[in-house]
C-alpha positions as CSV (number, residue, x, y, z in Angstrom):
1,X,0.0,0.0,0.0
2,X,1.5,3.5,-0.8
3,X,1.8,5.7,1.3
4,X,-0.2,8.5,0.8
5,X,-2.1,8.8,4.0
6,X,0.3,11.7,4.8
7,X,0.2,12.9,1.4
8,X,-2.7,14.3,1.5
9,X,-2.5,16.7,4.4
10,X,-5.1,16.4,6.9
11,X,-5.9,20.3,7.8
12,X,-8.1,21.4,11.0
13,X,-9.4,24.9,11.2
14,X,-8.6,26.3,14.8
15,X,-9.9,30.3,14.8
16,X,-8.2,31.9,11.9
17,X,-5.4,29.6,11.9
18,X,-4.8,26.4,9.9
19,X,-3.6,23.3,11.5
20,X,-2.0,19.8,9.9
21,X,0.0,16.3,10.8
22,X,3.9,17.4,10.9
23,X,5.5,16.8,8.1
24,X,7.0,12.9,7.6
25,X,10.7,11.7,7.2
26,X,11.3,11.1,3.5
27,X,12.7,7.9,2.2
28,X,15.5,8.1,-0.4
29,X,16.8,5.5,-2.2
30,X,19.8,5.4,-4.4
31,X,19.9,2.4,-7.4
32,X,22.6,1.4,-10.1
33,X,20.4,-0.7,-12.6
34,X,23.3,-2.5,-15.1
35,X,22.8,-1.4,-18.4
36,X,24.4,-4.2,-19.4
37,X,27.4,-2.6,-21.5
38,X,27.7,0.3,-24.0
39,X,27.9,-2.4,-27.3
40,X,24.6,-3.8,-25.0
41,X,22.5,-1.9,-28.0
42,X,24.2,-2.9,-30.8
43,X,24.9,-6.7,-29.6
44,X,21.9,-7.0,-27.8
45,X,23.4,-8.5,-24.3
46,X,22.1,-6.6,-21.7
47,X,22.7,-8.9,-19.0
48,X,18.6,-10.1,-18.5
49,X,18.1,-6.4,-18.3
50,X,14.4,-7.4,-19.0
51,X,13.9,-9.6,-16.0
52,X,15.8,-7.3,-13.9
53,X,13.7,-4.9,-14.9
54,X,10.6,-6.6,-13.1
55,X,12.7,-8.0,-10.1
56,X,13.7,-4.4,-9.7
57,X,9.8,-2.6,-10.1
58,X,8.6,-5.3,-7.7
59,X,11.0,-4.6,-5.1
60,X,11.3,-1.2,-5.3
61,X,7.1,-0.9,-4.9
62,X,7.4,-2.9,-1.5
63,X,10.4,-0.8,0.0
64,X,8.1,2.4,-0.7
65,X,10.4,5.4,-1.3
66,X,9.7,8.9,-2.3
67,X,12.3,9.6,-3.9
68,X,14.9,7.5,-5.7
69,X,18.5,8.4,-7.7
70,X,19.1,5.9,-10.4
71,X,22.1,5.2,-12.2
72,X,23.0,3.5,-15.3
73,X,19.8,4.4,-16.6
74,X,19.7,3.7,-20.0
75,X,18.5,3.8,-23.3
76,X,17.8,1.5,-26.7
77,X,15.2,1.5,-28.6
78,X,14.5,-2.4,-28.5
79,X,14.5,-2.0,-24.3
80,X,12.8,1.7,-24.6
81,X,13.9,4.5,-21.9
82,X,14.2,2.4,-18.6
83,X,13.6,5.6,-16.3
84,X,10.8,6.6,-17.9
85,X,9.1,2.9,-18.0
86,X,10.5,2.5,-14.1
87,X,8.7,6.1,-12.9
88,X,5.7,4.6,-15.6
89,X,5.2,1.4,-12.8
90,X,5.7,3.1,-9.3
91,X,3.4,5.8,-10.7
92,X,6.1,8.5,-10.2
93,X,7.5,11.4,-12.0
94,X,10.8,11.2,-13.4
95,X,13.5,13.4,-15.1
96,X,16.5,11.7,-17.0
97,X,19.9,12.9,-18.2
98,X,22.0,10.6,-20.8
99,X,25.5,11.1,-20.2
100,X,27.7,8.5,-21.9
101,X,27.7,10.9,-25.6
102,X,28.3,14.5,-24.3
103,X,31.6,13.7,-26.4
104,X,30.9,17.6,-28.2
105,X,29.4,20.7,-27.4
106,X,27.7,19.7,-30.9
107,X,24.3,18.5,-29.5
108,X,23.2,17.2,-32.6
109,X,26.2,15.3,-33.3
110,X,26.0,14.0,-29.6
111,X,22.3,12.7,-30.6
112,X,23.7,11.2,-33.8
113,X,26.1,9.1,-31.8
114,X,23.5,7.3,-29.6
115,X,21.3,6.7,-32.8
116,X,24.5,5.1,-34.4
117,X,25.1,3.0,-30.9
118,X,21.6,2.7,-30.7
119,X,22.9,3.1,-26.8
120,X,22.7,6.0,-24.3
121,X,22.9,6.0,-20.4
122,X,23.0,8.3,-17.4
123,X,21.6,9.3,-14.1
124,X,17.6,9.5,-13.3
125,X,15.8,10.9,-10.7
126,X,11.8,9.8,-9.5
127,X,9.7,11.1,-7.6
128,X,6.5,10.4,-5.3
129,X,6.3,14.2,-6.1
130,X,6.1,16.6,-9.0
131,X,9.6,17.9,-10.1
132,X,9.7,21.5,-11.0
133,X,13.3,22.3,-12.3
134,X,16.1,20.1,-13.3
135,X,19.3,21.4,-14.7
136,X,22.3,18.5,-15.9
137,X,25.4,19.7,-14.9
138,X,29.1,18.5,-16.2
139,X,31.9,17.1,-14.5
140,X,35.2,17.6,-14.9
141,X,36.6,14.5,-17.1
142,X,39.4,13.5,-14.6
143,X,39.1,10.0,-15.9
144,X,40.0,11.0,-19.6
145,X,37.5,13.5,-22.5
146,X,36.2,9.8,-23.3
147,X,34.2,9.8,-20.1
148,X,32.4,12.5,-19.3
149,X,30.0,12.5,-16.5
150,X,27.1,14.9,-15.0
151,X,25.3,15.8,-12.1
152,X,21.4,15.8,-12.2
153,X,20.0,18.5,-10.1
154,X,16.1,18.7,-9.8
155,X,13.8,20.4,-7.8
156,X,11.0,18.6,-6.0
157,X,8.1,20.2,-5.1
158,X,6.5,18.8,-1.8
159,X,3.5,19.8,0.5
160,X,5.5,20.9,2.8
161,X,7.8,23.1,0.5
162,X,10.6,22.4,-2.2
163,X,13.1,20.4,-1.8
164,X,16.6,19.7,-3.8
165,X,17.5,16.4,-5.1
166,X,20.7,15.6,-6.8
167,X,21.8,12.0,-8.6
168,X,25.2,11.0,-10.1
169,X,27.5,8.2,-11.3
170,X,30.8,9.4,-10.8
171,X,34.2,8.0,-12.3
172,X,36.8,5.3,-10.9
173,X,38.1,7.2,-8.0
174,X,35.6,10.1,-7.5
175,X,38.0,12.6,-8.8
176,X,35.2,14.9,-9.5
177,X,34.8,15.3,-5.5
178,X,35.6,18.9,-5.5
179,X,33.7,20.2,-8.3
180,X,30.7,18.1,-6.9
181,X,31.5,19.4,-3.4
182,X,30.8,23.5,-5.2
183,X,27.8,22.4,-7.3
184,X,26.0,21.2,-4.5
185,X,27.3,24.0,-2.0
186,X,26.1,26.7,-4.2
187,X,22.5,25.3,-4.0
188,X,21.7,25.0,-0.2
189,X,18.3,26.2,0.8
190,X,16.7,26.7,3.7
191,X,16.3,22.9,3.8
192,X,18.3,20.0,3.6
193,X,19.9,18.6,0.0
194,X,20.3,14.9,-0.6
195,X,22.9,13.7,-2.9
196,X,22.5,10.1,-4.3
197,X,25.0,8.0,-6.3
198,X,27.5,5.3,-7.4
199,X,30.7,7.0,-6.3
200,X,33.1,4.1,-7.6
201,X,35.0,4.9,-4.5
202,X,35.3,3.5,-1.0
203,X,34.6,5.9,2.3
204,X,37.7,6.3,3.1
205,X,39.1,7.6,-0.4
206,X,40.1,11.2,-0.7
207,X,37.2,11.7,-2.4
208,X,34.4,10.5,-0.3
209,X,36.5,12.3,2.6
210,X,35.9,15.2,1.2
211,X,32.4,15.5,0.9
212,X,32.1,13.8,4.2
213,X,34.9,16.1,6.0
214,X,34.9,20.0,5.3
215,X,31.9,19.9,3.0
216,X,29.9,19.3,5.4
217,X,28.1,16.1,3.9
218,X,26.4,13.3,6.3
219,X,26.9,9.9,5.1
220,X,23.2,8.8,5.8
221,X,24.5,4.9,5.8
222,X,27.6,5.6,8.0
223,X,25.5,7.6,10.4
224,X,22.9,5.0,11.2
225,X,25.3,2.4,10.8
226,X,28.3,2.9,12.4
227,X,30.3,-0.4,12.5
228,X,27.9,-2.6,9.6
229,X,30.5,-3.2,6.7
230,X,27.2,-1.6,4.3
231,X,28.8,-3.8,1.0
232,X,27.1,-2.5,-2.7
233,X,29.1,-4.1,-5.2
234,X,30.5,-6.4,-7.0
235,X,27.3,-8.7,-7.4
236,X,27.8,-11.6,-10.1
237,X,24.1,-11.7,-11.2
238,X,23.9,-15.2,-11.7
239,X,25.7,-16.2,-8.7
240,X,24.0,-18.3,-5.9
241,X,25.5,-16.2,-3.3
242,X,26.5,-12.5,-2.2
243,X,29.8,-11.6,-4.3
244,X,29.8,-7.7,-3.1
245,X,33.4,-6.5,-1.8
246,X,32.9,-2.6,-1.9
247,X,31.0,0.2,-0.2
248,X,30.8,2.6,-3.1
249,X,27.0,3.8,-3.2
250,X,25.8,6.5,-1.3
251,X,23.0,8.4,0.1
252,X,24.5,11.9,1.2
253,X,22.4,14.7,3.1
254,X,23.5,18.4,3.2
255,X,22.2,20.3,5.9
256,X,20.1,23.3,4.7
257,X,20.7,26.5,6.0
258,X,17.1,26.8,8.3
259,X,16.5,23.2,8.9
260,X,19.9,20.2,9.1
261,X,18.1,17.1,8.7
262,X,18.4,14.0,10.2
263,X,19.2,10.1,10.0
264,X,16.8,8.3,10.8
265,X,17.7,4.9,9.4
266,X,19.3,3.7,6.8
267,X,19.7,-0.4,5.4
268,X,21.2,-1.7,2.0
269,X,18.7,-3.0,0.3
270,X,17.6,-5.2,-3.5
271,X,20.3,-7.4,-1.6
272,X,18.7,-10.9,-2.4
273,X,18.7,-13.0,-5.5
274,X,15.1,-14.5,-7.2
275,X,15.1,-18.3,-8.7
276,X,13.4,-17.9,-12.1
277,X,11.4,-20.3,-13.4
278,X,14.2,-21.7,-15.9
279,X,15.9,-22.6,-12.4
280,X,18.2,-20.0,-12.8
281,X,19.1,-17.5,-10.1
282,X,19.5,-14.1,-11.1
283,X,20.1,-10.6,-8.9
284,X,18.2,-7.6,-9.4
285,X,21.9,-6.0,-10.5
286,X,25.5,-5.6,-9.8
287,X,25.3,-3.1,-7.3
288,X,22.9,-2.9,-3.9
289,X,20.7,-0.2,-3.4
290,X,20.8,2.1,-0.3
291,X,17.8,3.4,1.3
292,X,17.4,6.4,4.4
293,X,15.1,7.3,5.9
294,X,15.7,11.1,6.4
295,X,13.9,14.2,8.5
296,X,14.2,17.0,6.2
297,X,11.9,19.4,7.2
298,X,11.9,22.1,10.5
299,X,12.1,19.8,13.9
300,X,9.5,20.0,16.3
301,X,11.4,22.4,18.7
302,X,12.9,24.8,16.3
303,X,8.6,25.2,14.8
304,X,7.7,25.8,18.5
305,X,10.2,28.6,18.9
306,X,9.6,30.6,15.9
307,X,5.7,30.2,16.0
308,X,5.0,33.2,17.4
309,X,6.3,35.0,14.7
310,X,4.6,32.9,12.3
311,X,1.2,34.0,13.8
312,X,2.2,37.9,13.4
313,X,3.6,37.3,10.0
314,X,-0.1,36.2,8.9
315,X,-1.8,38.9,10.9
316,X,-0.4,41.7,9.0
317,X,-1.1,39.3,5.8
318,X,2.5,37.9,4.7
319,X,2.6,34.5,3.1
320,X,5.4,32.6,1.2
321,X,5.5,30.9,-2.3
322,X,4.2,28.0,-1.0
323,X,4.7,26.4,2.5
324,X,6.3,29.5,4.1
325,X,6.4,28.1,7.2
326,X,6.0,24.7,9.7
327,X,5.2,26.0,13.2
328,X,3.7,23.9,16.0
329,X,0.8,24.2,17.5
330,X,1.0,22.0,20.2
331,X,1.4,18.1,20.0
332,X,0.9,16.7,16.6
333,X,-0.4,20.1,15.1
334,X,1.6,22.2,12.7
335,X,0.6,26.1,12.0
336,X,0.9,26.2,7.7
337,X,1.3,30.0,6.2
338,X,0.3,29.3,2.9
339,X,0.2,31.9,0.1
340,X,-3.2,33.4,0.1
341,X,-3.6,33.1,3.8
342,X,-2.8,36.9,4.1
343,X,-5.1,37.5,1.5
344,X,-8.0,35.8,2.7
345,X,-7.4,37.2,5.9
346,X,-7.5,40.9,4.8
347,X,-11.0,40.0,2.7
348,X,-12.4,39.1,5.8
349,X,-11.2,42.6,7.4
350,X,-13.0,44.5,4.9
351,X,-15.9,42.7,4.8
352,X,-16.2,43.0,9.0
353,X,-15.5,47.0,8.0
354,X,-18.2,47.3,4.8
355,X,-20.7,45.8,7.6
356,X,-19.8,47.9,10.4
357,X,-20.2,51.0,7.4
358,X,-23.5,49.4,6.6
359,X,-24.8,49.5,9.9
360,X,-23.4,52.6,10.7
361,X,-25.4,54.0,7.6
362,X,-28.5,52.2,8.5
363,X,-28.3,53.7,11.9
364,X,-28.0,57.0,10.8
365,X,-31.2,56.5,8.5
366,X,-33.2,55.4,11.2
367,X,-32.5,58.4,13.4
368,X,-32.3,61.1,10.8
369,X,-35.3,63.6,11.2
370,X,-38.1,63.4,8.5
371,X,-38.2,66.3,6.9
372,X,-41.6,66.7,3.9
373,X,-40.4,66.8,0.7
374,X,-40.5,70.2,-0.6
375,X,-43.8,69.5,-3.1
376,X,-45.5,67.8,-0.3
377,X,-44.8,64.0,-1.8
């Protein structure tokens, strides 16, 4: 069952003031698929990609997240665009950005490559919610102008206000730490971003260290988990038992500059082979996923604090863009200042003052002398 109980928010009118659930701790999930190979197009081996495919959708319905990164996302047109047909069966939305091509600043010759290769790949990002914005951003090509890789940065638009999303499949080593560091630096908000990926590095590599270290990232896994090894990869699809030796996909959070987030949990998961009916066993890909469970939004005490201000910001009619603020009530109950609220507030002022007019003028009426009209009517 989805979980869309808290979707929908449940609001309560208390006076002038609107009341809802607090908002709930998001699940992320980051997800390398296999593609299968670059030649996988043109050869046709995509390493079962089709029955991994439905292994994959299955699993990923029953572990519920609300937001997921996807790498290795790819692209033929006998298999179709595999984000698109994933978002297509959790009923999500989904933006995608093919990377493998970006060989020129020529886009059209970049297009005609993939049409040749009949190939293209990259990183995806689905969502429970409706994505506003995405931009694709490129990293530097530390690994050689053959491989160049990107950084998908979207915008998710919550009811609880937006949040920023990022997904990425970086190269052997992670020497694109810093740049990746900067890009996601220079788009803090007010809350939390969450950085999801296949890092093809260990935590302990410069690289990871970095982000983890003076860029402030918390390593969602690591943080829930302090001593579990957390292994994502190597997996030999067809093998009958666990093969993974590496830790090398991630679930980062950013603290926002209002709200830091927190860990909640965190588990490797689409961890466990299936037995098809040909007798063969087959895993849902070379890499694990990694789910987290993450608070994103303003924490109970920090609302209660700034609450008060909240109230007076709505008396005098101020509202933001959307959720402009999550201030508690009391237990349970969250004060929302939606855009509008100001608005409707002020109607109801001048309608109180055109009644008081009204009466004022009907009073007046009664009172007033009669006086005959001067031709006696």
């Amino acid at each position: 069952m989805k979980r869309l109980a808290w979707a929908g928010l449940l609001l309560l009118g208390v006076g002038n003031e609107v009341v809802a659930q607090p908002p709930p701790a998001l699940r992320y999930l980051s997800y390398n698929v296999l593609h299968g190979g670059v030649l996988s197009g043109l050869t046709g081996d995509d390493e079962d990609l089709e029955a991994r495919f439905r292994i994959a959708a299955e699993e990923l319905r029953a572990l519920d997240a609300d937001i997921i990164g996807v790498q290795e996302a790819s692209w033929s047109r006998a298999r179709g665009d595999v984000a698109e047909r994933l978002a297509r069966e959790l009923g999500f939305h989904h933006v995608y950005a093919p990377a493998l091509f970006r060989i020129t600043p020529v886009d059209w010759f970049n297009r005609l490559v993939n049409w040749i290769m009949n190939f293209s790949e990259g990183p995806a990002v689905l969502s429970r919610f409706p994505i506003v914005a995405s931009e694709t951003l490129d990293l530097p090509r530390c690994n050689g102008f053959v491989d160049p890789r990107v950084l998908l940065h979207v915008t998710v638009r919550t009811p609880w206000g937006d949040l920023g999303v990022a997904a990425t499949h970086t190269s052997r080593g992670f020497c694109e730490a810093e740049h990746v560091a900067a890009l996601m630096q220079a788009r803090r908000a007010p809350l939390p971003l969450v950085l999801m990926g296949d890092f093809n590095s260990g935590e302990e590599s410069p690289g990871i260290r970095t982000l983890t270290g003076r860029a402030g990232f918390v390593d969602a896994f690591r943080a829930a988990n302090p001593s579990a090894p957390g292994l994502t990869v190597w997996q030999a699809i067809h093998a009958p038992t666990p093969t993974v030796r590496r830790r090398v996909d991630y679930v980062f959070l950013l603290p926002g500059r209002v709200a830091p987030g927190r860990v909640r949990a965190s588990r490797v998961v689409l961890d466990t082979p299936r037995r098809l009916e040909d007798g063969k066993i087959l895993w849902p890909s070379d890499h694990y996923g990694v789910l987290a469970e993450l608070e994103v939004f303003p924490s109970r005490q920090r609302a209660a604090s700034e609450r008060p201000a909240a109230r007076q910001a709505a008396q005098r009619g101020f509202a933001g863009s959307r959720v402009a603020a999550l201030f508690l009530d009391g237990p349970g109950e969250v004060l929302l200042d939606f855009r509008g609220c100001g608005r409707v507030a002020n109607e109801r002022a001048n309608r109180r003052q055109r009644q008081e007019n009204d009466g004022d003028r009907e009073s007046r009426r009664r009172d007033a002398p009669l006086h005959p009209r001067p031709d006696g009517g």
